[in-house]
C-alpha positions as CSV (number, residue, x, y, z in Angstrom):
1,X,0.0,0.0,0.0
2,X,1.2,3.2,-1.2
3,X,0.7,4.7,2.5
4,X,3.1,2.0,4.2
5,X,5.1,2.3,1.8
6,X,5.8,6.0,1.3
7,X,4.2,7.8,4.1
8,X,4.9,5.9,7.5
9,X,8.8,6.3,6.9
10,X,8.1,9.6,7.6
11,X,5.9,9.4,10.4
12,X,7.4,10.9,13.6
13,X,10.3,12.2,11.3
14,X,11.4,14.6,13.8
15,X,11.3,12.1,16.6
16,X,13.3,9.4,14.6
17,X,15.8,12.1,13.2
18,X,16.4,13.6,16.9
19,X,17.4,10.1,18.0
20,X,19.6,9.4,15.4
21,X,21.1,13.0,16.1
22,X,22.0,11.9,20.1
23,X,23.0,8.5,18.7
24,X,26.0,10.4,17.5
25,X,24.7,9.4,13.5
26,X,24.0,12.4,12.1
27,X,26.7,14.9,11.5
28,X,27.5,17.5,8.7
29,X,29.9,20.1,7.6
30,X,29.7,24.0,8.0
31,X,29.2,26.2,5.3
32,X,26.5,29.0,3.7
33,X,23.1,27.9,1.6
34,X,20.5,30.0,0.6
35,X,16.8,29.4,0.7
36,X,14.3,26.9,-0.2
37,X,15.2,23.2,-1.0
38,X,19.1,22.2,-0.4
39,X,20.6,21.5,-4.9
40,X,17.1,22.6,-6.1
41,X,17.9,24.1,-9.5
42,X,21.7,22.4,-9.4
43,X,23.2,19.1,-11.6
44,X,21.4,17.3,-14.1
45,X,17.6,16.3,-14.3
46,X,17.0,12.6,-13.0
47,X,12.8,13.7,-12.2
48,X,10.4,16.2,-14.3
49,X,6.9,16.6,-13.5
50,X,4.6,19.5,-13.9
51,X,7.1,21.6,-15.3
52,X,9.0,20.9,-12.3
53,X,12.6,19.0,-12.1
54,X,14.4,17.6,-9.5
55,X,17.9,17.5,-9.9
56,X,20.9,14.5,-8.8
57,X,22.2,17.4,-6.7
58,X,19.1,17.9,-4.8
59,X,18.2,14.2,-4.6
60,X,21.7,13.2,-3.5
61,X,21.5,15.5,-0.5
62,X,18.1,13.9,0.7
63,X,19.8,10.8,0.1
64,X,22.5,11.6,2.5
65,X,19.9,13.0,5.3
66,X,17.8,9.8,4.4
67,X,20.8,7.2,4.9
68,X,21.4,8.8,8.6
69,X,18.4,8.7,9.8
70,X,17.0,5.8,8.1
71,X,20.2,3.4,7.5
72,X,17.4,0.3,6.9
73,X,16.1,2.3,3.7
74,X,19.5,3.3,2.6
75,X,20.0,-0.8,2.5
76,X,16.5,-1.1,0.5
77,X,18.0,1.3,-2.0
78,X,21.3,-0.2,-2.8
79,X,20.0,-3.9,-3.0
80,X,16.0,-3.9,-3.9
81,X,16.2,-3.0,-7.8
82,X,13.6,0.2,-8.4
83,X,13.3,1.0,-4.6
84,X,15.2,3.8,-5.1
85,X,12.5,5.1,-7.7
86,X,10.1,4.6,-5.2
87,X,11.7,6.8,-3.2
88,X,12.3,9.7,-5.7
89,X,8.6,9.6,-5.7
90,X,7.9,9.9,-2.2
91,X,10.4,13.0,-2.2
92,X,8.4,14.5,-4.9
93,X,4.7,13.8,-2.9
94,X,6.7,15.5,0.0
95,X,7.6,18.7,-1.4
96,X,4.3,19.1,-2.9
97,X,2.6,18.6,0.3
98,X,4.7,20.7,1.8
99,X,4.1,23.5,-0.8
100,X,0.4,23.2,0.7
101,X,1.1,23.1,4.6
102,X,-0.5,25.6,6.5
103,X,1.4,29.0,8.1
104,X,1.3,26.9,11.6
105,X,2.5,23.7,9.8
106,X,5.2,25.3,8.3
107,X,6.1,27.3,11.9
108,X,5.8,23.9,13.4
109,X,7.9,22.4,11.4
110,X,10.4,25.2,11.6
111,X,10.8,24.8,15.1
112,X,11.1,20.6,15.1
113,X,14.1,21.1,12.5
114,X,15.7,24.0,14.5
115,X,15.6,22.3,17.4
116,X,17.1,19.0,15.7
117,X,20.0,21.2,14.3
118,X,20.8,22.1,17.4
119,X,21.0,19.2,19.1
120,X,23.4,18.2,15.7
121,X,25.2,20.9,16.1
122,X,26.1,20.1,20.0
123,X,26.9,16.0,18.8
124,X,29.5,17.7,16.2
125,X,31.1,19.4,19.1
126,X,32.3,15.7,19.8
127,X,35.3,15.3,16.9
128,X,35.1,11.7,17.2
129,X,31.8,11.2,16.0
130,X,32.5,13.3,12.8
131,X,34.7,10.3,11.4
132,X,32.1,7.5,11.3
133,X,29.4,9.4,9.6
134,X,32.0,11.7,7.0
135,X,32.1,9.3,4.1
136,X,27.9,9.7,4.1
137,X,28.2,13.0,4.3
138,X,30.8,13.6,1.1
139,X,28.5,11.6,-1.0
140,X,26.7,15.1,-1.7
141,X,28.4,17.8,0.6
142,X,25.2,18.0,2.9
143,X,25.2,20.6,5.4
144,X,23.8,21.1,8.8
145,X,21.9,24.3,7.8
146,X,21.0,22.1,4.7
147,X,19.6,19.0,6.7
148,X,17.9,21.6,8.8
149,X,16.1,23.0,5.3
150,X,15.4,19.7,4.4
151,X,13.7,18.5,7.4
152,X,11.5,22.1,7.9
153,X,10.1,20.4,4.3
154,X,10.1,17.0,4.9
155,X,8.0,17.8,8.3
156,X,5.1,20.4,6.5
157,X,4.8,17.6,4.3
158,X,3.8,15.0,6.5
159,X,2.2,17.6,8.9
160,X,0.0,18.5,6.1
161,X,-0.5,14.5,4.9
162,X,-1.5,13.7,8.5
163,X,-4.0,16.5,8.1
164,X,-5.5,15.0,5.1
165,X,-5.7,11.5,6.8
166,X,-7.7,13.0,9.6
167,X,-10.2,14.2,7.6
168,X,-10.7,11.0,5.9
169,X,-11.2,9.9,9.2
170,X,-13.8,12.1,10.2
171,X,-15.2,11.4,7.1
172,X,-15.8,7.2,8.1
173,X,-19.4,7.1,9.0
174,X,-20.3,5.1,12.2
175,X,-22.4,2.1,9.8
176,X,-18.9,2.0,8.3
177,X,-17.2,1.2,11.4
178,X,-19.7,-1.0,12.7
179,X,-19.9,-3.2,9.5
180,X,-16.1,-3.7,10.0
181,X,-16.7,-4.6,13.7
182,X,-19.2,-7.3,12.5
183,X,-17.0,-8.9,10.6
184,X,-14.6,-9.9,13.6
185,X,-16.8,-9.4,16.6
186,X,-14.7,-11.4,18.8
187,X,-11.5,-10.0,18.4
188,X,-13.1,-7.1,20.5
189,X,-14.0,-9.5,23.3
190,X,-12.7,-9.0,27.1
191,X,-10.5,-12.2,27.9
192,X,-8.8,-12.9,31.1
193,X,-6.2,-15.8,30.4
194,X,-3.4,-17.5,32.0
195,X,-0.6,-19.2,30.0
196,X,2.3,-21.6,30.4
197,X,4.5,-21.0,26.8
198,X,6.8,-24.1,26.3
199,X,8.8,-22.4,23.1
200,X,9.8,-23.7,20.1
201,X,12.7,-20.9,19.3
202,X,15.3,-19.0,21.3
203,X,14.0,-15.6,21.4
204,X,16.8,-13.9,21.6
205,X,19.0,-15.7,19.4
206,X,16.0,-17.4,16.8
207,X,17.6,-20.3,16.9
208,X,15.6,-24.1,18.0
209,X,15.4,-23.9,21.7
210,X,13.1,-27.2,21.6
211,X,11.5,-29.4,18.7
212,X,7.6,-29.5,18.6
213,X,7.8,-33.4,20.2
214,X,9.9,-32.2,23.2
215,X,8.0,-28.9,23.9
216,X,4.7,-31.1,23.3
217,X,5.9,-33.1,26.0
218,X,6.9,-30.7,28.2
219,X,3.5,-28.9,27.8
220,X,1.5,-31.5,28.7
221,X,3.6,-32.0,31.9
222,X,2.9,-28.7,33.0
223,X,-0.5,-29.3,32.4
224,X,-0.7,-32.0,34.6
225,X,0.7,-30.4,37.9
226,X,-1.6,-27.8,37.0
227,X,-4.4,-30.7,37.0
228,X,-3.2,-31.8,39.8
229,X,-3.2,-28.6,41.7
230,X,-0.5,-27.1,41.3
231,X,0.0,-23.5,41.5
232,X,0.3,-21.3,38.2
233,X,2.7,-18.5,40.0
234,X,5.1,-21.7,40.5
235,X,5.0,-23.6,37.7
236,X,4.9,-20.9,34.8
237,X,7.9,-19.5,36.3
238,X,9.3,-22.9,36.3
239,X,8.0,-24.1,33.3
240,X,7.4,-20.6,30.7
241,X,9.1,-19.0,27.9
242,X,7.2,-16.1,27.9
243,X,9.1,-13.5,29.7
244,X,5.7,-10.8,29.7
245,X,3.5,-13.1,32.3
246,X,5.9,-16.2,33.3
247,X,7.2,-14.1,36.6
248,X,3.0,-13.2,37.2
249,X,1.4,-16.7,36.7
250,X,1.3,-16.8,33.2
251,X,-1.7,-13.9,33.5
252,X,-3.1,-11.7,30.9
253,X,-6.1,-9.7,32.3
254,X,-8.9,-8.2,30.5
255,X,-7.2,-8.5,27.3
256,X,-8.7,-8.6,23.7
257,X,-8.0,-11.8,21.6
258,X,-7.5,-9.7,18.1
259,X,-4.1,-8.4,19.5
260,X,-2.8,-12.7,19.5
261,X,-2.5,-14.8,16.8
262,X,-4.8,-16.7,15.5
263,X,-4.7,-19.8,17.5
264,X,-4.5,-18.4,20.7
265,X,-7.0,-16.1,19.8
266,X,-9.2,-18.9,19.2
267,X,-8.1,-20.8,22.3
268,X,-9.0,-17.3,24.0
269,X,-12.2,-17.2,22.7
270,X,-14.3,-20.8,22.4
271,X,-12.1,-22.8,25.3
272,X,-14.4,-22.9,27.8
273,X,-13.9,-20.7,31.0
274,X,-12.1,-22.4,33.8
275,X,-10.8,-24.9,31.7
276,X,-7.2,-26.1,31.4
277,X,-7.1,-26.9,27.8
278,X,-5.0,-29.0,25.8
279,X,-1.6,-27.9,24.9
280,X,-2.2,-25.2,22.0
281,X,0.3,-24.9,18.7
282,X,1.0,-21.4,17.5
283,X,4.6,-20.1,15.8
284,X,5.8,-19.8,19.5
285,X,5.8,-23.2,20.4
286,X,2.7,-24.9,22.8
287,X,0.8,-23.2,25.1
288,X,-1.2,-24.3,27.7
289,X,-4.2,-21.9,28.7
290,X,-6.9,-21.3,31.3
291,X,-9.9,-18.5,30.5
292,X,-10.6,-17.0,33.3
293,X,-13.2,-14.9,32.2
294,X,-14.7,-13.9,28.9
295,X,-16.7,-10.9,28.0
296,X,-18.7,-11.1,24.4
297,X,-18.3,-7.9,22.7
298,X,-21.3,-6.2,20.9
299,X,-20.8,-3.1,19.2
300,X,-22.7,-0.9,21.5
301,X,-19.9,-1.4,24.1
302,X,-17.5,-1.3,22.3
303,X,-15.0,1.4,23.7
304,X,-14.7,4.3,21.8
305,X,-10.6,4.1,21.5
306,X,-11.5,1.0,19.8
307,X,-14.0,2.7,17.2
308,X,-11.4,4.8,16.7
309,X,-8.9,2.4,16.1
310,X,-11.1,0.6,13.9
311,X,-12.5,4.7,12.1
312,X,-8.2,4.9,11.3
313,X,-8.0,1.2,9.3
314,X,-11.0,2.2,7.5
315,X,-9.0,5.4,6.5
316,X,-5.7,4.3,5.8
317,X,-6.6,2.7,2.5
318,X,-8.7,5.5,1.4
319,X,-6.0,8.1,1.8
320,X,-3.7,5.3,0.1
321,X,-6.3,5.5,-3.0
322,X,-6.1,9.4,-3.3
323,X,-2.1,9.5,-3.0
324,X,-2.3,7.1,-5.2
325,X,-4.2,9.4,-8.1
326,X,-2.3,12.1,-6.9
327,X,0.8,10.3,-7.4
328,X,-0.4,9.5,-10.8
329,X,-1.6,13.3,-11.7
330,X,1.7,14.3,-11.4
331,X,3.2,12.5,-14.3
332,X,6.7,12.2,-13.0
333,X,9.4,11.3,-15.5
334,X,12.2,9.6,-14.1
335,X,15.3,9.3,-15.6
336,X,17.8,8.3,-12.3
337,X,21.0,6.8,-14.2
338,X,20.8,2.7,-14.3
339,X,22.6,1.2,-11.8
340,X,23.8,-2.2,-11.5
341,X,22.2,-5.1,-8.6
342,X,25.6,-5.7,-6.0
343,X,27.0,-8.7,-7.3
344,X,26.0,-11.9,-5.9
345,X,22.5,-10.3,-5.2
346,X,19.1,-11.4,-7.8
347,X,17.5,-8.5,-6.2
348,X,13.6,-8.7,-4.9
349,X,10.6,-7.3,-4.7
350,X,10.1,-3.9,-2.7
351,X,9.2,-3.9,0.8
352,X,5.3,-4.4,1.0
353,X,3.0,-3.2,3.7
354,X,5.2,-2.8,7.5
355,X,8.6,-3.4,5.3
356,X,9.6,-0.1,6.7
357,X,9.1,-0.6,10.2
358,X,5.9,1.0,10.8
359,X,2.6,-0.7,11.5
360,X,-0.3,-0.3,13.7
361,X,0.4,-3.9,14.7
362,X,2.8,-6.6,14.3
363,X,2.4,-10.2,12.3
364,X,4.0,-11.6,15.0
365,X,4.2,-9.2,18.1
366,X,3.5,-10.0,21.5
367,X,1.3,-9.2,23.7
368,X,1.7,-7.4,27.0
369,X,5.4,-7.5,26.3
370,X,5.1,-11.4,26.0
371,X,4.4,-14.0,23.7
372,X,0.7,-14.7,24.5
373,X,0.2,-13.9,20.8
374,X,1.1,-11.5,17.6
375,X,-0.7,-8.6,17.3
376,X,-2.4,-8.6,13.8
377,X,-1.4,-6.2,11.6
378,X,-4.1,-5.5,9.6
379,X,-7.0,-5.2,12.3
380,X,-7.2,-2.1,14.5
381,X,-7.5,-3.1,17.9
């Protein structure tokens, strides 16, 4: 989706560029600039549109400010063949947003990128950080004062894009959100569960911790001291891999089964309450589970965070359509020079939807800080 894609690399820009700034990876060079957009105007075409161009000069600098504070994308560009394109585009949507942001987007977006030059400019006071980060730097001769100019941009564009997404928000009618609730209605539900998670794989390292037989087995002995009696605090510390609830009896209180994945979540929501059920298989390993409680969720209690939630993932896809058409109004022309794939690499597709790091949820995140089960990343919870 074009959103994921293009837009959420950006979102929090300021944040992520402030970290990278105190993480010592951002540095630049001194020297006087003018106005406006840092190369605008300078070096050959590689992007017409609208009578507009973008120039190597000017793309080379956002380059450099991209590769500091976004190293991950600067990796996408050198080995995905015609990310980099993808990218020149999302530049382009940028600017022109930013052409459109409001007098208090562009003063907020002043005082984000001053404020991040500053801090820059203290990190540079530090002469062995400049040596790491130089090499980036001479690929286009970016500045401080430039990276500053570029961010002031790069910020009223996504300030004004986030203002556009709010009003395609506003815009969701409430039979909207309700027909998306209906079609999940028990990912909303109110689940108290506890959990013993015999794993599969080494957290930390990904490697086998346990094959499915053995942690099968060792499930189902935890299951049957529970049986027996015995008590969850002890034996999920004992026996649990799940380092969000093994140290609280394996508990997860009033949780909602959409945030796990999908076999827990069913587990969660048609194991009957007060049940120890059979060990449970998910990409974790086995679990074994007791519901506590379980509320049934109807729409008309649904919590209006989670309307919200659910008023946003109706959105996201509608503002993807309309960047999309704007995208393709634009008529951009690209002519970036062809470069070659790193040998020993075929090359891939693009990054798809979360590729960049950003989701509302993750495929396989955990809830409560634990492995209970992934968040889905598709459904707003």
């Amino acid at each position: 989706m074009w959103l994921n894609r293009r837009h959420a690399a950006f979102r929090g820009l300021a944040a992520l560029a402030l970290a990278c700034v105190l993480a010592g990876t951002l540095a630049a060079c001194g020297g006087k600039d003018g106005g406006g957009v840092p190369g605008e105007g300078q070096g050959e075409p590689v992007a017409t549109y609208q009578g507009k161009t973008v120039t190597d000069t000017e793309f080379n600098k956002y380059l450099s400010l991209l590769e500091l504070t976004s190293p991950m994308e600067a990796m996408y560009i050198e080995y995905i063949p015609g990310y980099k394109e993808q990218i020149l585009e999302r530049y382009i949507i940028y600017k022109e947003y930013a052409a459109k942001a409001s007098s208090d987007d562009v003063k907020q977006a002043e005082g984000s990128a001053a404020a991040i030059r500053g801090q820059l400019d203290e990190v540079l006071k530090d002469e062995a950080q400049k040596e790491s980060i130089q090499q980036i730097l001479d690929k286009s001769g970016l500045t401080t004062k430039e990276a500053e100019r570029l961010l002031k941009m790069l910020i009223s564009g996504e300030l004004a894009i986030d203002k556009k997404f709010r009003e395609i928000k506003n815009a969701v009618t409430e039979d909207e959100v309700r027909a998306e609730f209906e079609k999940a209605p028990s990912d909303y539900n109110i689940v108290t569960v506890r959990h013993i998670l015999v794993a599969t794989t080494d957290s930390t390292t990904g490697e086998e911790k346990r094959t499915e037989e053995e942690a099968l087995a060792r499930a189902k002995e935890a299951r049957a001291k529970l049986i027996a009696g015995g008590s969850w605090e002890e034996l999920a510390a004992e026996y649990s891999d799940d380092p969000g609830s093994k140290n609280n009896g394996g508990l997860y209180a009033d949780a909602r089964p959409g945030d796990w994945v999908e076999e827990f979540k069913q587990a969660a929501n048609t194991q009957p309450v007060g049940v120890i059920g059979e060990p449970v298989l998910t990409s974790y390993g086995y679990h074994v589970i007791k519901v506590e409680k379980r509320e049934e969720m109807t729409f008309d209690k649904l919590p209006q965070d989670k309307k919200d939630a659910i008023r946003e993932s109706l959105a996201r896809p509608k503002l993807n359509e309309e960047m999309e058409k704007e995208l393709e109004a634009l008529g951009i022309e690209i002519s970036l020079p062809q470069e070659e794939t790193p040998a020993g690499e075929d090359g891939g597709e693009a990054p798809q939807d979360g590729a960049e790091g950003e989701s509302d949820g993750n495929a396989d995140g955990e809830a409560g800080g634990g492995n209970a089960g992934g968040a889905e990343g598709d459904k707003a919870q």
